[in-house]
N, C-alpha and C positions, 0 to 999 in steps of 0.2 A: 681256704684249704691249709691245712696244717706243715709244715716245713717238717721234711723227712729229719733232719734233725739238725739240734743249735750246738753251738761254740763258745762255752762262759770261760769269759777270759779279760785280762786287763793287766796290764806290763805292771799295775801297783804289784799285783799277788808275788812277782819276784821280791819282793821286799822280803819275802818272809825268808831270813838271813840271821845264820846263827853265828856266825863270823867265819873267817874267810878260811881259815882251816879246817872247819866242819864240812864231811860227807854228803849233806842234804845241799845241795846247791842247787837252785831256780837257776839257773842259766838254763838247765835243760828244757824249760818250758819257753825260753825266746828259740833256742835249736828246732825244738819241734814245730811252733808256729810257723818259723822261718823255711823250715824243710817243706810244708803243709802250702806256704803262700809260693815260693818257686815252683812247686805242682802244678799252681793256678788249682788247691783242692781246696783251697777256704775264702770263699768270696765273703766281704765284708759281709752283704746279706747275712750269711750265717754266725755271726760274731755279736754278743750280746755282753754285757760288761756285769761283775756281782754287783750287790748292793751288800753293806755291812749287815749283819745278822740285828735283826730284833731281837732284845734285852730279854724279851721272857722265851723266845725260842733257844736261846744259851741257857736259863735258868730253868729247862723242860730236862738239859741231859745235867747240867753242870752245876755245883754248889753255889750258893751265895759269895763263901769266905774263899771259896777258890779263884771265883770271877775277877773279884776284890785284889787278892792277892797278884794275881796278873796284871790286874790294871796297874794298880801300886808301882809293880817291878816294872814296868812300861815307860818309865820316867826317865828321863833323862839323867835325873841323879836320886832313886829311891832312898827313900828313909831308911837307914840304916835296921831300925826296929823291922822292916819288910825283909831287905838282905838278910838279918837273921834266921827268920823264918822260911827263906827259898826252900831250905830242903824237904821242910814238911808237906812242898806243895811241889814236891818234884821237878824243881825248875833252878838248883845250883848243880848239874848232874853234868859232867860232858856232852853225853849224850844230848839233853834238853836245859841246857842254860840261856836264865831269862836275857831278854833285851830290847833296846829302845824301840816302844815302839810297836810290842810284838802284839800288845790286846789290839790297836787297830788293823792290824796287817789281818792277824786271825780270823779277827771280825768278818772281814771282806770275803777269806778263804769260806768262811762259816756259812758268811751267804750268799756265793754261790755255788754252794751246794743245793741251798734250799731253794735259789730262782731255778737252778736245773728240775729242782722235783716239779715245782711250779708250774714249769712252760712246758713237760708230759701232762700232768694231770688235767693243767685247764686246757688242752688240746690244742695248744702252740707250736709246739713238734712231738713226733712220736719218737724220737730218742732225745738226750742231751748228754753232753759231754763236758765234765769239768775238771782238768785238768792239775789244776792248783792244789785239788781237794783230795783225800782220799787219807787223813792223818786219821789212824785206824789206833793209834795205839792209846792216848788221852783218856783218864778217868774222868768220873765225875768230881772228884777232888786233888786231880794230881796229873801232872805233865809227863808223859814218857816217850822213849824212843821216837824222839824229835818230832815228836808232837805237842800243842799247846792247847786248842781246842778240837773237839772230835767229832770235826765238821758232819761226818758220815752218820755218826747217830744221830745228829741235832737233825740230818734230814730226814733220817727216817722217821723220826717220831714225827717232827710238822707231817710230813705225807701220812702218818697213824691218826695223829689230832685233826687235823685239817680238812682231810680227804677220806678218811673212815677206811684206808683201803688194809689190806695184808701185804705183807713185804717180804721179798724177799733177795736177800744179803747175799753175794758173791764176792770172796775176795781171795785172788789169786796172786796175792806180796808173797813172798818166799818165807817175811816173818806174820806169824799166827796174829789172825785179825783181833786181837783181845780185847782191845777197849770196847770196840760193838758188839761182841760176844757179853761180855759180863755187863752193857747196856740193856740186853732184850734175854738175858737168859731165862726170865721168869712168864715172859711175854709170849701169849701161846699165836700171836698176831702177827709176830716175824721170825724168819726163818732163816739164820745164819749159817753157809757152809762154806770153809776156811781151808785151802789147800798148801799147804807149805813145807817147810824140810823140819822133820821133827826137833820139839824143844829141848832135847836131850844136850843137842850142840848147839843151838843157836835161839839170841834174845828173841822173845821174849820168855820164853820155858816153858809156855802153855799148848793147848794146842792138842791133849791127847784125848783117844778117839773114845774114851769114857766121862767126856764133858759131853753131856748131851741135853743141857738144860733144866729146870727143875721145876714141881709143882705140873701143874698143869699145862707147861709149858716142856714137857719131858719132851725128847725127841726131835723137837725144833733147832736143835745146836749140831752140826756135822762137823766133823775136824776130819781131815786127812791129811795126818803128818809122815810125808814120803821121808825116805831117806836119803841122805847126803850121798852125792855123785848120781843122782837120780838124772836121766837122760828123757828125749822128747817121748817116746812112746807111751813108757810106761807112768809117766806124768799125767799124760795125755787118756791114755785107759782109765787110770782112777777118778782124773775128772769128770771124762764124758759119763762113765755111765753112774756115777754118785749125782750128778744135775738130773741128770734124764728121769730119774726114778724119783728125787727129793721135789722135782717140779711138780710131774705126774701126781703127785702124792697128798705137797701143800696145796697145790694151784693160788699161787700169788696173784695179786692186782696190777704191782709194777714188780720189777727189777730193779735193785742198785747194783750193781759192782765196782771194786775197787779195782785198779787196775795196775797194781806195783808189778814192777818189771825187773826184779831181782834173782831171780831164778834163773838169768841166763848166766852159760858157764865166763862169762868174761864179768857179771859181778864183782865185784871185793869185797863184798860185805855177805855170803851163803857159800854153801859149799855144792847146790845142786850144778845140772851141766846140761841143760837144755839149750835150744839153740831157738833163732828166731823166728823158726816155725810155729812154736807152740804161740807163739804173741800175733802170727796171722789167725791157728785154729782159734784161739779161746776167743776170741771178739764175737767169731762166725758160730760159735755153737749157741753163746748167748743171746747171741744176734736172734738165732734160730727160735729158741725157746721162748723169748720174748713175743715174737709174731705167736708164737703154737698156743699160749696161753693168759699174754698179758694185755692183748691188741696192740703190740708192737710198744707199751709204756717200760722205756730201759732208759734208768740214768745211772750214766757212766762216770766213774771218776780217776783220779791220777792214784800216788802212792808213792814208794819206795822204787828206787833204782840207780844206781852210784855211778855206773859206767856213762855219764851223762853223754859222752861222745861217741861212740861206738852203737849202744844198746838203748836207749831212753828216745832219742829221735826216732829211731826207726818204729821203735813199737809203739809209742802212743800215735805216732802216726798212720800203723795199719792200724789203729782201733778206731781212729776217725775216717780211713778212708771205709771202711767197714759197717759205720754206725750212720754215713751220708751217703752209700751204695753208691761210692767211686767204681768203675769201669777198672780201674788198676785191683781194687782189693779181690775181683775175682780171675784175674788175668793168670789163666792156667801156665804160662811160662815162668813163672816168677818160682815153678817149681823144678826148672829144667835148668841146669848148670850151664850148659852151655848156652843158652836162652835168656841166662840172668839179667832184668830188668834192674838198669843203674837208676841210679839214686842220681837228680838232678844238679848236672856237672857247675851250674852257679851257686848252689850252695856248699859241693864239697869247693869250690873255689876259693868264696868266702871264708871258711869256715878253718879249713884244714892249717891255714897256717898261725890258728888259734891253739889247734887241737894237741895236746902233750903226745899223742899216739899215732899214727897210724889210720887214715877213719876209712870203713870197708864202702865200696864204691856202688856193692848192691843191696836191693831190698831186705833178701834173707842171704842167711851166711852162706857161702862157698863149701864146696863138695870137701870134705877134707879137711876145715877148717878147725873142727874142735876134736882131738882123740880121742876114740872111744874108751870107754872106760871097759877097765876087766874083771872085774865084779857085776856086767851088766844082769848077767840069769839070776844073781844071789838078790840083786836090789831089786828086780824086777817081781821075784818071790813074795819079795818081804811086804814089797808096797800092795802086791795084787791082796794078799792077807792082811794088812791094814784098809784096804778096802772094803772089805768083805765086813769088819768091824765096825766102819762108819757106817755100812747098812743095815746092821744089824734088826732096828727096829723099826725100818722104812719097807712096807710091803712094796 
């Protein structure tokens, strides 16, 4: 019988370390594990380790000379001939500058992605979860926003190649899923819809709701770029009913989504202002959708999220208490303020006299916690009409 679902994970994937002043920091992936084992919600049972990505499944999304180029800068002390050339391969950039090390780290991140697609398809578990993964932003010749390889298309194609099946892409980072976008744009076999705060303000610039794929492959690319200071509701409106109709419509075989978690208002890297309710709804709707039409096959993966202390533990951990049908992820108090279900007093123990901030002592935020914003009816406008454009050509 198939395990409701697995946990691809291994303390190597924190390696992937761009130096100590950079935004992306992997500590939030020992917080979450850590927050997840004081649960008692992640029994070894469920914990399976990546394996490094196979050479030709990298060279399915990724260039020869790009591979190359990574490896090269992976050195201890690169040939300077390599250094010159970082920038062409998008990797002397703040954002994504190269370092020791970084083609095996990726590697590992790369495959487990693809053992996650793996252990749904050969019916090992009907979800998987990989955390590490979810670097959405990666050309096929070029490093971006803190990304090196692009784990997430490299899975989908092996699940395309491999398994013959259709796919379909959720990613709800704050920043526009681009690398997997402009991977399957032409590809009428998977089906990318990308919710994030429009590219107007924030990297990556793409994102807008008349990319909609090309060729015969029209209509498979959804964007819905919300707007900044966007709040839980109406976040929540564009997605639910943009999935509901785009599912109904493709009928995929599995699910992937990414699961960045930058969209809540204590970010510092977006300017939306949702709170950590939308990080319990969106696990449970995909959740949903997945059983209604994929026979429950949904792999899950990590992403983007700066607030490593505050916001990144708690939500990748509703999305696994959510993907393993924890008893807490449906616990109707968790939505009652006075009722608030705390977060396990041994890890804020541990934890808090690490933490630079303040770290909130429940599930979801407290009544009162984030201000409303006063623009709420203008933004809520704006976005329900950018919705209305992402469906444009979705009966």
């Amino acid at each position: 019988m198939a395990n409701e679902a697995l946990f691809i994970y291994d303390e190597f994937e924190t390696g992937y370390h761009f130096n100590d002043e950079h935004p992306f920091n992997q500590l939030r992936l020992k917080l979450t594990v850590d927050l997840l084992r004081k649960l008692d919600a992640l029994p070894a049972s469920c914990i399976i380790p990546p394996h490094p990505v196979d050479m030709e499944q990298l060279l399915a999304v990724h260039s020869p000379d790009y591979i190359q180029a990574v490896m090269e800068l992976s050195k201890e002390a690169p040939d300077p001939v390599w250094i010159s050339q970082a920038g062409k391969y998008g990797l002397d950039t703040e954002d994504t500058p190269f370092f020791q090390g970084m083609h095996d780290i990726t590697s590992m991140i790369v495959g487990g992605s693809v053992r996650a697609v793996d252990a749904v398809m050969s019916g090992q578990a009907n979800h998987a979860l990989h955390l590490g993964g979810g670097l959405h932003h990666a050309f096929q010749n070029k490093g971006a926003g803190f990304c090196v390889y692009n784990d997430a298309s490299v899975a989908i194609q092996h699940a395309k190649s491999h398994y013959g099946v259709k796919v379909l892409y959720i990613d709800t980072d704050v920043h526009h899923g681009d690398g997997v976008q402009w991977s399957f744009y032409t590809d009428p076999d998977v089906c990318t819809v990308s919710i994030h705060e429009t590219g107007k303000y924030l990297f990556p610039g793409t994102g807008a709701v008349n990319e909609r794929g090309e060729g015969i492959a029209f209509g498979t690319t959804i964007n819905i770029p919300i707007e900044p200071y966007t709040e839980d509701e109406s976040w929540l409106e564009c997605l639910e009913e943009v999935l509901e109709r785009v599912t109904a419509h493709f009928k995929p075989d599995l699910i992937v989504s990414q699961h960045g978690c930058d969209a809540h208002a204590f970010d510092p890297l977006s300017h939306v202002h949702c709170s950590m309710d939308i990080y319990r709804a969106m696990p449970r709707l995909i959740h949903r959708l997945a059983r209604q039409y994929c026979g429950g096959r949904w792999v899950a993966l990590g992403g983007g999220g700066y607030d490593i202390w505050r916001v990144v533990p708690r939500a990748w951990s509703l999305l696994w208490l959510e993907m393993s049908n924890h008893p807490l992820a449906a616990a109707a108090h968790l939505n009652e303020p006075q009722q608030a279900l705390g977060l396990p007093p041994a890890w804020l123990a541990q934890w808090q006299p690490q933490s630079p901030i303040e770290l909130p002592t429940t599930w979801l935020d407290s009544a009162g916690s984030l201000a409303p914003m006063p623009r709420r009816e203008e933004i809520t406008l704006k976005n329900r009409h950018t919705k209305e454009l992402a469906l444009l050509y979705i009966p």
